[in-house]
N, C-alpha and C positions, 0 to 999 in steps of 0.2 A: 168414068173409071179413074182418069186421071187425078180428077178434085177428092176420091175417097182413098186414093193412095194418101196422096199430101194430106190431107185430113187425118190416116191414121200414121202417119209419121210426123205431124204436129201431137196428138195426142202422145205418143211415143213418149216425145221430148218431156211434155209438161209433167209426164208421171214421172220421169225420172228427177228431171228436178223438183218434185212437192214430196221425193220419199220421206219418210220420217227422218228427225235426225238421230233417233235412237237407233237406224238399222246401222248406221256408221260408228256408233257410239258403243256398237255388240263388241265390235273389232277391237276396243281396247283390251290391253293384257290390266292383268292385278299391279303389275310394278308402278304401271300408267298409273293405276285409278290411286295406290298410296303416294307416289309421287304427287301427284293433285291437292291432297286430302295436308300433304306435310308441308306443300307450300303454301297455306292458310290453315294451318295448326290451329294458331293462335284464336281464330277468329270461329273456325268449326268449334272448336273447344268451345268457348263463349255460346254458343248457339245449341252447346248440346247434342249434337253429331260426332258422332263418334267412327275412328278409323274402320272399322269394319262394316257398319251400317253403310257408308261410305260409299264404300268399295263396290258392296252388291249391288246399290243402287247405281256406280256409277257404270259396271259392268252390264247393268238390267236394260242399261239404256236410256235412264231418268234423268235428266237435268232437273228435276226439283229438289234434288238434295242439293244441287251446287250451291253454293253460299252465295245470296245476289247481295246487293246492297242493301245495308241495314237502314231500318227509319229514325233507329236512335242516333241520337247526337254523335260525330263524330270522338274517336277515343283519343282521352288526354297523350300531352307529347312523351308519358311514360311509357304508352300502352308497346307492346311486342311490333318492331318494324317484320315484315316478309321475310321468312325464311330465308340463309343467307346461304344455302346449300351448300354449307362445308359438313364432312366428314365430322361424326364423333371422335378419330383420330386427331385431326386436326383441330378439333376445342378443345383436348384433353392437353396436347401439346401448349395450347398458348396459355389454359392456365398452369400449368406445370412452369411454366416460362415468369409466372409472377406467383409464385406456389405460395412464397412466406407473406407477402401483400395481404394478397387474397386471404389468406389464412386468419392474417390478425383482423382483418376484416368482415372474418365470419361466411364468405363467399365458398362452399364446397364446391370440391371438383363437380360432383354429379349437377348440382345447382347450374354451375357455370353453363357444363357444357346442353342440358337443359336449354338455358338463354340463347347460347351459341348459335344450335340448330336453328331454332325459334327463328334465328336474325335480332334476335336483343345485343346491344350494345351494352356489355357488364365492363364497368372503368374501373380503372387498377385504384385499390384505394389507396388515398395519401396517407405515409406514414405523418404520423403528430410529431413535427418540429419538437426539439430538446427542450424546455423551461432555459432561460437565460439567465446563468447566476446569479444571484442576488446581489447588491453593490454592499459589503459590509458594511454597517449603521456608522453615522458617520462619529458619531462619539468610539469606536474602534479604535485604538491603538495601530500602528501602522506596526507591520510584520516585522517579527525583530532580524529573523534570518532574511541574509539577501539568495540571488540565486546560490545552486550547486554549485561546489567550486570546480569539480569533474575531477575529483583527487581520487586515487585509489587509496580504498582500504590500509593497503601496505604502506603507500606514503605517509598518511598521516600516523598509522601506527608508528613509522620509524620518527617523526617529528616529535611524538609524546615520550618515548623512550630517550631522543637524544635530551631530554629535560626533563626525566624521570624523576629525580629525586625531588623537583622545586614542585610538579605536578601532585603529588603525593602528599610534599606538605602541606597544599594549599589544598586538596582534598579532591581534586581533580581526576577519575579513574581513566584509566587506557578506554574503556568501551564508550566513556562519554564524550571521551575527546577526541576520539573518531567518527562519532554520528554527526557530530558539531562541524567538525573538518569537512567532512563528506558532503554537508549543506551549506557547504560556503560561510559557514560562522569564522570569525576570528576569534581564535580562544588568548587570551592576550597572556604568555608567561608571568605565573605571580613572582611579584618581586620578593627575595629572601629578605628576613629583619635585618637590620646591620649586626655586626658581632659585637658582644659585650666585651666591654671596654678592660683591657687586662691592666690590672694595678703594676708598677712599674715595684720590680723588688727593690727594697732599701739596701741601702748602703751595707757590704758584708762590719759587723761591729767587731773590734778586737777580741779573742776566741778565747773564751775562760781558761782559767786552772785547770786541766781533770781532776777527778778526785782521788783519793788514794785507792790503789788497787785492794786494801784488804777491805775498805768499807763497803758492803753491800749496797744492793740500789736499792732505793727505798723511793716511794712513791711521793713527789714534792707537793705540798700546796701552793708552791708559790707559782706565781706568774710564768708562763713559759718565755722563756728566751725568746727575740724574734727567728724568723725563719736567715738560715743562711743558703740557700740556694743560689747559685749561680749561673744559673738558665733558666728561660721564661717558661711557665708548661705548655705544651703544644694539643696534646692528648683529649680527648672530649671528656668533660668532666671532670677536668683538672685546671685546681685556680691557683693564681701566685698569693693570693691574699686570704684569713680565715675568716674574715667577712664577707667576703665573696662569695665563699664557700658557703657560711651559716647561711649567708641570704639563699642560695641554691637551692640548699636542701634542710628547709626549718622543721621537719619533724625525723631528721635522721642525724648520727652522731658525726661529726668532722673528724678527722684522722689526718696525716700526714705518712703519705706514702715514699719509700724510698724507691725511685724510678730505677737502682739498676740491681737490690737486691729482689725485689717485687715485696718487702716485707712493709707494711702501714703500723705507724706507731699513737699510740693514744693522747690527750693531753693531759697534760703534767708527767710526763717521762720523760727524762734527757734527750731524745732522739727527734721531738715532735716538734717539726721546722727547722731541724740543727741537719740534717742529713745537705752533703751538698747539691744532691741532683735529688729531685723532691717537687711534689707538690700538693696541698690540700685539695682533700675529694671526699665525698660523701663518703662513706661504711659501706655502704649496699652499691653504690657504684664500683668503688675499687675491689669488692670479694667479685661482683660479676666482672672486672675486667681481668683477674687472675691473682689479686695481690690475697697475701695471709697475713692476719694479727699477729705482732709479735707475741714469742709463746713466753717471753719474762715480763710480760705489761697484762694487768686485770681491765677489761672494758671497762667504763665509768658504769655504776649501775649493779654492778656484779656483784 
């Protein structure tokens, strides 16, 4: 009686340990069996097992669906590492964290976090280094501007202005000589011509007869008198000499202006050089500076 107790309490035993492993294998939940299935995604994928087949079999109690080792060649060092059970949150976070990389790299979020789950290692692509400027050919001219001079605007405008007139004549505008200023250019003031040379008046000569008061004036052929002026002309467009003058202005007529009544007299008329404050000046110069033809002298020409 003894030896069939122990007998049926060694069998006891061995049936418990030889149950199947499927009666253990019942007791998984669904979370279990996808949980399983997604830490060898990569590899069930390959093989053609798919997460819901999966699952039934892994809930049926089958271990032939579990993925054993495969007989082909192990996979290149590109292939999908184990799932690396992080959150789709937290792969959306970390590409989001390299968004424009990724982006120019053609890497989508959904892509990414794809790899992520997987346990794929997706690297942040390198952005392409700048092109390094070219060295200008060496037949180049070296740059004629040096650096910026760091001038404001208004400085250099007040610089072209204090030498406005000489800027102008040399043909120099305020807007050029500012952009020039501003880049550190030296604009170098042009130099004025020297002034032309004023003929020293001669000697006042001793001062003729008048004529008689009843004889009318009448227009002389003769030679004009030299000039008696007794001060040099100061006025623009006003010379001591009428060669000065002809040379000035060779296609307009020489006159002889009387500086204190404003009246200009012609040549060969008693008045033309004989006035004592006076000086020769073009026709068209002296009407535009205010002077009038005498009204008892005919233009030459007329």
């Amino acid at each position: 009686m003894k030896n069939w107790l122990i007998l049926a309490t060694s069998l006891a035993l061995i049936g418990l340990i030889a149950l199947p492993v499927s009666v253990t294998a019942q007791q998984k939940t669904v979370k279990a069996c996808e949980d399983e299935w997604r830490a060898n995604k990569a590899d069930n994928q390959a093989k053609g097992i798919t997460e819901k087949a999966y699952v039934a079999q892994c809930r049926g109690g089958s271990s032939a669906t579990a993925p054993g080792p495969s007989s082909s060649p192990p996979p290149p060092a590109t292939a999908a590492a184990p799932a690396s059970g992080k959150t789709a949150s937290a792969c959306r976070a970390e590409w989001r964290a390299n968004k424009d990389a990724y982006q120019a790299g053609g890497v989508t979020e959904k892509a990414y976090v794809d790899k992520c789950r997987a346990g794929e290692s997706v690297a942040v692509p390198t952005t392409p280094s700048a092109p390094a400027a070219s060295a200008p050919p060496a037949s180049a001219p070296p740059a004629a501007s040096p650096a910026a001079s760091g001038k404001t605007a208004k400085a250099c405008e007040g610089e072209w202005r204090a030498n406005k007139a000489a800027y102008q004549a040399a043909g120099v505008t305020e807007k050029a000589y500012v952009e020039k200023c501003r880049a550190g250019e030296t604009v170098a003031l042009p130099t004025p011509p020297p002034p032309a040379p004023t003929a020293t008046a001669p000697p006042r000569p001793p001062s003729a007869p008048a004529p008689a008061p009843s004889q009318p004036a009448t227009r002389s052929t003769a030679k004009p008198s030299p000039p008696v002026a007794t001060s040099t002309p100061t006025g623009a467009g006003q010379f001591a000499s009428e060669a000065e003058a002809k040379s000035r202005c060779p296609a307009d007529i020489v006159v002889w202006v009387n500086l204190k009544s404003k009246i200009y007299h012609f040549a060969g008329y008693k008045n033309y050089g004989t006035t004592e404050h006076g000086a020769y000046m073009c026709e068209k110069q002296a009407t535009g500076d205010g002077f009038s033809a005498s009204k008892n002298e005919k233009r030459p020409g007329t």
